[in-house]
C-alpha positions in Angstrom: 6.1 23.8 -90.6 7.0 27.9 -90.7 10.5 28.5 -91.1 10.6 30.2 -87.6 9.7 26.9 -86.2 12.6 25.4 -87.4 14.7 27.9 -86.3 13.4 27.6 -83.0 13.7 23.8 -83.0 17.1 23.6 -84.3 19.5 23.6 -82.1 17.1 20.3 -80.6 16.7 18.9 -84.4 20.3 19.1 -86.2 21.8 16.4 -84.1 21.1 13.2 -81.8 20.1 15.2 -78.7 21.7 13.8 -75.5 19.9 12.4 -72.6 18.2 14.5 -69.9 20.1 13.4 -67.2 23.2 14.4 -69.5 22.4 17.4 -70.3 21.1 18.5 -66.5 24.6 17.6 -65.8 26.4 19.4 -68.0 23.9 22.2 -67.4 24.6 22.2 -63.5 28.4 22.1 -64.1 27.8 25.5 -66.1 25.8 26.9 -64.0 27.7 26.1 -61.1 31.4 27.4 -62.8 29.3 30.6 -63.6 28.0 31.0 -60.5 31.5 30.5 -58.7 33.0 32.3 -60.9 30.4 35.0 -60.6 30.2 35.6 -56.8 34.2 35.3 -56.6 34.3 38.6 -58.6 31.5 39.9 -56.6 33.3 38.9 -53.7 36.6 40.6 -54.8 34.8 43.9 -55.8 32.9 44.1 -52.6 36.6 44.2 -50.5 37.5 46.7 -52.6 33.8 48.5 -51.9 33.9 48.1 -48.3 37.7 50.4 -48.6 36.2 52.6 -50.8 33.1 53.2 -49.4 31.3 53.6 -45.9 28.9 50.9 -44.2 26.3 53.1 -44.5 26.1 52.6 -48.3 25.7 49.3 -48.2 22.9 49.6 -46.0 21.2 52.4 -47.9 22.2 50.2 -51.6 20.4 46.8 -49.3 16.9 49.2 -49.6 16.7 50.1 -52.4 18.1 46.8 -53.7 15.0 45.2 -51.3 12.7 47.7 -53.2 13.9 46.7 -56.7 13.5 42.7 -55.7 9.8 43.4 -54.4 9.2 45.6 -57.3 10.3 42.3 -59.5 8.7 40.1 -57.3 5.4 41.9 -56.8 5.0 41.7 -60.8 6.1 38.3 -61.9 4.0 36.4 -64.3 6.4 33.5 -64.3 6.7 33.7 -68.4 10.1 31.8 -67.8 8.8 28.7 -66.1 5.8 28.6 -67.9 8.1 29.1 -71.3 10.0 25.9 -69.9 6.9 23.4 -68.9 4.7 24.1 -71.5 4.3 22.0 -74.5 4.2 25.3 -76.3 7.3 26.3 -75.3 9.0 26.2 -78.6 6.3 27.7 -80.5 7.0 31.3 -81.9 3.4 32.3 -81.3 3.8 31.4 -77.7 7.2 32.7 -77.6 6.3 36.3 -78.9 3.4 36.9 -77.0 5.7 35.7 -73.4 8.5 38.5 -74.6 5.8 41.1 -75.2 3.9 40.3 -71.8 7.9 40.4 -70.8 7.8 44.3 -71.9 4.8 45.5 -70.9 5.9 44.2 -67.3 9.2 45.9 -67.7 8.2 49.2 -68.6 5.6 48.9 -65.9 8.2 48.1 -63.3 10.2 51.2 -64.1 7.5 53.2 -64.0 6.2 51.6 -60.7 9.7 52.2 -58.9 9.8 55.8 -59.7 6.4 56.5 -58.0 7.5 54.7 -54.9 10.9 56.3 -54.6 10.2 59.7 -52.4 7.5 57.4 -50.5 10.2 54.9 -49.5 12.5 57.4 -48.8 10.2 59.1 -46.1 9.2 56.0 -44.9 12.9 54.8 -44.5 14.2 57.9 -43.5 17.1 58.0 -46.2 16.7 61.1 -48.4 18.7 59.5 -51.0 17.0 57.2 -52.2 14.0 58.8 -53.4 17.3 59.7 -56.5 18.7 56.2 -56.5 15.5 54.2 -56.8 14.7 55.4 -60.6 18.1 55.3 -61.9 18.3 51.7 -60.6 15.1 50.4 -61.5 16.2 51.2 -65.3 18.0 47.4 -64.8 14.5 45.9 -64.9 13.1 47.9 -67.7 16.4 46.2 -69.7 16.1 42.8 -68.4 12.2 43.0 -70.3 13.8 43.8 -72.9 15.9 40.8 -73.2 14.7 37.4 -75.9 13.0 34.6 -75.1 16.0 32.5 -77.0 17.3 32.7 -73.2 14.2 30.5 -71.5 14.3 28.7 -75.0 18.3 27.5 -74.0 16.8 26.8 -70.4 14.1 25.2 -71.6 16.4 22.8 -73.3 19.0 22.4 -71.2 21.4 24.3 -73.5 23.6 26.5 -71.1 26.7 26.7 -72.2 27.2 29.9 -73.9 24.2 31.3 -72.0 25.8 30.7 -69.2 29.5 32.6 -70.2 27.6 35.7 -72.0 26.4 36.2 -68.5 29.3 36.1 -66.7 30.8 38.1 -69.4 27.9 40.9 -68.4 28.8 40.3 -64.2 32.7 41.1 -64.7 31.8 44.0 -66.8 29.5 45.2 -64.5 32.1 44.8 -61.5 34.3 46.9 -63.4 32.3 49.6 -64.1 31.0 49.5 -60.4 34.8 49.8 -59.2 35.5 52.8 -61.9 32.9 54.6 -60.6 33.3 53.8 -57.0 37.2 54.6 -57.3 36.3 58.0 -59.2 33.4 59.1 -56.3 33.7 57.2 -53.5 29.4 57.0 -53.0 26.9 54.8 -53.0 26.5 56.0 -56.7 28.4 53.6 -57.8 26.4 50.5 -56.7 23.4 51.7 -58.2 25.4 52.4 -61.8 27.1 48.4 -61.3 23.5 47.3 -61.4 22.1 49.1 -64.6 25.4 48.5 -66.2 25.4 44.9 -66.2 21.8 44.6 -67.0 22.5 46.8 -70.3 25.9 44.7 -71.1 24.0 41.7 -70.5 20.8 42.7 -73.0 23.2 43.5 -75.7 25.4 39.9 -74.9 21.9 38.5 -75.5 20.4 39.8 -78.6 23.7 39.7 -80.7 25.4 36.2 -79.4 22.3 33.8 -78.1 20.8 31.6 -80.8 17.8 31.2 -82.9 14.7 33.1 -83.6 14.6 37.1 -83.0 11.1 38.2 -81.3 8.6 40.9 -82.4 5.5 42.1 -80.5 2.5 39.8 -80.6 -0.6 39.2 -79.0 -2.1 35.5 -79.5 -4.8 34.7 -77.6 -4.1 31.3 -77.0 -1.0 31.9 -75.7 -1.3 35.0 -73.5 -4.2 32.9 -72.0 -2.4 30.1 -71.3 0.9 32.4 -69.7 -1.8 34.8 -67.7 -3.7 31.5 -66.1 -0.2 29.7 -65.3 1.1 32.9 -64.0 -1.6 34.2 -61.5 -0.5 32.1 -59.2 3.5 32.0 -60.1 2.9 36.1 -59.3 0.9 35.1 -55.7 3.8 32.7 -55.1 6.5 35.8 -56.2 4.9 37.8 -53.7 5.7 35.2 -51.3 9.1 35.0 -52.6 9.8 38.6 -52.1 9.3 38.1 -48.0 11.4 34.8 -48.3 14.1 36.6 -50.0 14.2 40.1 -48.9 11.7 40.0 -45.8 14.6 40.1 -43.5 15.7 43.7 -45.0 12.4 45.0 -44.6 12.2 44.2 -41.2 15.3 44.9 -40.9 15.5 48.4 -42.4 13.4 49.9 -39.4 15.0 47.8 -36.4 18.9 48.6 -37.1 20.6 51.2 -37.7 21.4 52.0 -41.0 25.3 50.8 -40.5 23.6 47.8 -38.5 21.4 47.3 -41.7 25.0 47.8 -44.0 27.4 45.5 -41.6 24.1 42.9 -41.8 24.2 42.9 -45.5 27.8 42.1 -45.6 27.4 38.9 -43.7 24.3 38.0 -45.4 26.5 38.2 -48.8 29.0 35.6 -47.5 26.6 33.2 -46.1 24.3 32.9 -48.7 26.7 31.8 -51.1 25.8 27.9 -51.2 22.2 28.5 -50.9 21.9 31.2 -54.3 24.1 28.8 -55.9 20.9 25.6 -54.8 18.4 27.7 -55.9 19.9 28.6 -59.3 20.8 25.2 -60.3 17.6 23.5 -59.2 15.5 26.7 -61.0 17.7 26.3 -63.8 18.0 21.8 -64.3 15.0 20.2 -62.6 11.9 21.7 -64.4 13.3 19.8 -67.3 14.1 16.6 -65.5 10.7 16.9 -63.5 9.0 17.3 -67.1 10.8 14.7 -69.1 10.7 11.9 -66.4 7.5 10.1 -65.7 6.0 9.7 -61.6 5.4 6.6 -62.3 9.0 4.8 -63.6 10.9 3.9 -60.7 14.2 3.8 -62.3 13.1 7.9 -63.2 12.6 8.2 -59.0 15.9 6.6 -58.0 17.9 9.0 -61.0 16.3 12.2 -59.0 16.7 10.7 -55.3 20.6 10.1 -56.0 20.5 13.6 -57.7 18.9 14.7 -54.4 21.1 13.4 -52.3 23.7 14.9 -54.2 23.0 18.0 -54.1 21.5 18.2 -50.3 24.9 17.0 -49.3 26.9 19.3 -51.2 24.9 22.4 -50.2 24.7 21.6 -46.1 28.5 20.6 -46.6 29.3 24.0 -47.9 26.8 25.8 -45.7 28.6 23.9 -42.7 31.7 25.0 -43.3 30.8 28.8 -43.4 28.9 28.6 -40.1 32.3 27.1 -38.6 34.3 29.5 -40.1 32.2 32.7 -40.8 33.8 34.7 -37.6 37.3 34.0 -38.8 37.0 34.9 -42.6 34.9 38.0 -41.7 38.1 39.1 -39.2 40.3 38.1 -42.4 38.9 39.6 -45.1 37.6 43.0 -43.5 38.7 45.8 -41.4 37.2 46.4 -37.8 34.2 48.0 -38.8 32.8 44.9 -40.3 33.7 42.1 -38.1 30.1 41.7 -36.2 29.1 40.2 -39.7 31.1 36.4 -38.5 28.2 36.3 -36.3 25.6 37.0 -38.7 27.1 34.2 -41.3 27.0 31.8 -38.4 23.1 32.5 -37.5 22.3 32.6 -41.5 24.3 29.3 -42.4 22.5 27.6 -38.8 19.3 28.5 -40.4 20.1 27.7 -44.3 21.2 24.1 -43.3 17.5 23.6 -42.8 16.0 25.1 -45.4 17.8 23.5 -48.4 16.7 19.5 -46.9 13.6 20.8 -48.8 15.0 22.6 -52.0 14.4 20.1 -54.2 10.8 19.9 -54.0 8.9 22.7 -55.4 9.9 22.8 -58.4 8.1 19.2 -59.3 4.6 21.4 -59.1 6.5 23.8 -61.5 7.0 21.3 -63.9 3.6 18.7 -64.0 1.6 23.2 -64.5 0.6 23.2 -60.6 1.6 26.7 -60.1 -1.6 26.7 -57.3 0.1 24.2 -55.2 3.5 26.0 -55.5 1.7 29.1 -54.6 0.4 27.1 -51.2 4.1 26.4 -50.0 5.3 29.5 -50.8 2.5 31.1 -49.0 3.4 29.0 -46.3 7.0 29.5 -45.9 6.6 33.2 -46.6 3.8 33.6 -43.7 6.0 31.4 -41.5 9.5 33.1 -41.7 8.0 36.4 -41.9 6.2 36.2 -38.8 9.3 34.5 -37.2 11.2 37.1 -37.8 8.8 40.0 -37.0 8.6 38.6 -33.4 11.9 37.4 -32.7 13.1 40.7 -33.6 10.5 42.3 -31.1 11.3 40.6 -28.3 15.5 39.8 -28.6 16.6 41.5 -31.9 18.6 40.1 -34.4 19.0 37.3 -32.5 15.7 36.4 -31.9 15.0 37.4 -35.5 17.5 34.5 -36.6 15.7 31.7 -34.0 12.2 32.7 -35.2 13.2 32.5 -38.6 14.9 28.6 -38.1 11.4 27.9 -36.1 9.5 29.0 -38.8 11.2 26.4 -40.9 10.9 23.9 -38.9 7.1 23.9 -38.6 7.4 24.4 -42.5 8.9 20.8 -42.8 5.1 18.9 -43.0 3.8 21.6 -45.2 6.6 20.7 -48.3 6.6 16.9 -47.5 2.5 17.0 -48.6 3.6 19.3 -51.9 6.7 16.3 -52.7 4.3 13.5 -51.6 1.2 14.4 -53.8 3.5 14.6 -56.6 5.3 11.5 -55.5 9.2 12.9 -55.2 9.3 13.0 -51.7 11.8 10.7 -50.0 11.7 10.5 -46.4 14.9 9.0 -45.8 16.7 11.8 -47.5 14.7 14.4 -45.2 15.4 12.4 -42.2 18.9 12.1 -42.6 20.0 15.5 -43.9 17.3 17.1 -41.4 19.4 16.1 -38.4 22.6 17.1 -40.0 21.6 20.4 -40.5 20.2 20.7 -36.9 23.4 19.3 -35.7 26.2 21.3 -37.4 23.9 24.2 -37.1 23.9 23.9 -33.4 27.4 23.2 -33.5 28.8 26.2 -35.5 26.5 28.6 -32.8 28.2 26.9 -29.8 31.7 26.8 -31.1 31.1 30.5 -32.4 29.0 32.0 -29.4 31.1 35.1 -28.9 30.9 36.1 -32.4 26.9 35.3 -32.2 26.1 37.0 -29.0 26.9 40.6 -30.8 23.7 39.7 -32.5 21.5 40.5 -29.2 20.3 44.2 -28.5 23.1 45.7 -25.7 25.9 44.0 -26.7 28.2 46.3 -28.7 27.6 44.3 -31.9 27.4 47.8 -33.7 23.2 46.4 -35.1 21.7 48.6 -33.1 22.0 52.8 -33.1 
């Protein structure tokens, strides 16, 4: 065995490792104090943004933050699952040619963003952002940059001091944003945040993560194996892209800019519990999936409590919001912002359903069946999207949020197949939390109905100009 091996290995080898299920725990609790931690600075900064700056900005920064997301999206190759569910993954053959696939992608996204910046701005109609859309990009061009010893400490489960270099980089970041926002008052300042943090964070990285460096190589065997298992991770990121930032798309050409700006402020509170689901179950349960056999039913009943557990938690939090959104919006922002309550309602409403089925995908992820997580995503991208296109046609934002939660709905027997052909699903689990969801969801729009009736064209809600 090479020396680098062992250096990859050894933070696995030099000690009794703990049990999966122990370190997944201690894994989520760092992720989740991160996270927290994380979006309560965010969440800090942005009341300072939203005195510093105009609504507008936000709206324009929601672009060409849309643009940098499908940029991301449109290129992803999925080196950081396939680094975690191979049984290469430790290999520094397989590791340096994922890091050098990483760069190539990097310096191709870069380059992509600035030939699509005047386009987008035309198309748009926002001037500016044919000049931010290059300097911001330059945050993706460093994140390639960054070492594999990062999907190495996924891989493995090991996130503790991954998980507070990060922070480190997101308070940093906020700083710098503030300075600059302070100093300028424009929408500068966001786009400087974002390549800030993702230069603080490379250099976090490289000097303070452990184990083996990487250096440029090209092994056959390897970039085979990461170009087959990420064809269809980068058809299923082009899915994600209309999942995650299809509603700004459409968005972008039904408001008004400060419709688009106020929307993006509500969409920041509300999506708090469900970033916070997807991070931990992208970050824990590739491993668990992996290292627990379908067939060992004390294995199932481990992930259907772990299920349970974290369904509850997420609709509980997600709950709560809805109830609330109008009256936090009112107390945290000035005038200007306070049609966002009824956006966090409508988001929350539709949320609650979506994460009864979070769980699942990421059992194809782990047992290499990128196709079949291509299908759902495919599916739930298709569905929402078209939701949302004709809702907004016919009744606005509004309608936009109902066709979106219909979309999901008819979604349901699609992701039950995908869990029950890898044999995770549990139908009591979807029953049960399924007409939760639909219940407080309901609720929270009742009980908040003059807050979400802003959200219909004609109303005064400030969405439409």
């Amino acid at each position: 065995m090479t020396s680098g091996t062992q250096m990859s290995e050894g933070p696995q080898n030099d000690s009794p490792r703990p049990s999966i299920l122990s370190r997944a725990a201690r894994g989520s609790a760092w992720t989740a104090m991160s996270f927290v931690a994380a979006q309560g600075f965010r969440l800090i900064s942005n009341l300072v943004l939203t005195r510093l700056l105009f609504p507008e900005a936000f709206g324009i920064m929601a672009l060409v933050t849309m643009l940098l997301v499908g940029l991301t999206l449109f290129s992803d190759m999925g080196v950081g699952p396939a680094i975690m569910q191979s049984k290469r993954g430790d290999d520094p053959d397989f590791l340096n040619t994922a890091w050098t696939v990483q760069i190539l992608r990097g310096v191709g996204l870069w380059l992509a963003a600035c030939a699509v910046a005047y386009p987008a701005a035309l198309f748009y109609d926002q001037p500016l952002i044919a000049q931010l859309l290059p300097v911001a990009s330059l945050s993706l061009l460093f994140a390639g940059l960054e070492p594999t010893r990062v999907d190495t400490a996924y891989r493995h489960l090991l996130l503790g001091r991954l998980t507070a270099l990060d922070l480190i980089a997101t308070i940093s970041g906020i700083v710098m944003m503030l300075a600059f926002a302070a100093v300028t008052k424009s929408v500068w300042a966001l786009a400087f945040g974002g390549v800030g943090t993702a230069a603080i964070r490379l250099t976090l990285m490289w000097l303070f993560m452990p184990g083996q460096g990487n250096r440029l190589r090209w092994e056959r065997a390897a970039g085979h194996e990461l170009l087959h298992f990420g064809f269809w991770i980068f058809l299923s990121s082009v899915c994600g892209f209309l999942v995650s930032q299809g509603d700004k798309a459409v968005l972008g050409k039904y408001l008004s800019i400060q419709g688009l700006g106020i929307y993006n402020i509500g969409a920041f509170l509300a999506m708090f519990p469900m970033m916070l689901g997807s991070t931990v179950t992208a970050r824990v349960l590739i491993p668990i999936y992996r290292e627990h056999p379908e067939n060992d039913p004390e294995a199932r009943k481990r992930l259907e409590r772990i299920r349970f557990f974290v369904t509850g938690g997420l609709i509980a939090a997600l709950a709560f919001l809805a109830l609330t959104g109008p009256m936090i919006v009112n107390l945290l922002y000035d005038a200007r912002y306070h049609s966002a309550g009824g956006v966090m309602v409508a988001i929350c409403a539709v949320q609650m359903i979506v994460v009864v089925f979070l769980t699942y995908d990421q059992a194809a992820l782990a047992q290499g069946d990128s196709r079949g997580f291509f299908v759902v995503s495919a599916a739930k991208a298709t569905l929402q999207t078209l939701g949302f296109l004709v809702g907004a046609q016919f009744m606005g934002l509004a309608g936009a949020m109902l066709g979106q939660a219909l979309g999901m709905l008819i979604y349901v027997p699609i992701i039950a197949r995908l869990a029950w052909r890898h044999r995770v699903w549990d139908a009591r689990h979807d029953a049960i939390y399924l007409l939760v969801a639909l219940s407080f969801g309901l609720f929270a729009v009742w009980l908040n109905w003059a807050s979400v009736s802003l959200l219909f064209p004609g109303t005064g809600g400030g969405f439409h100009g």
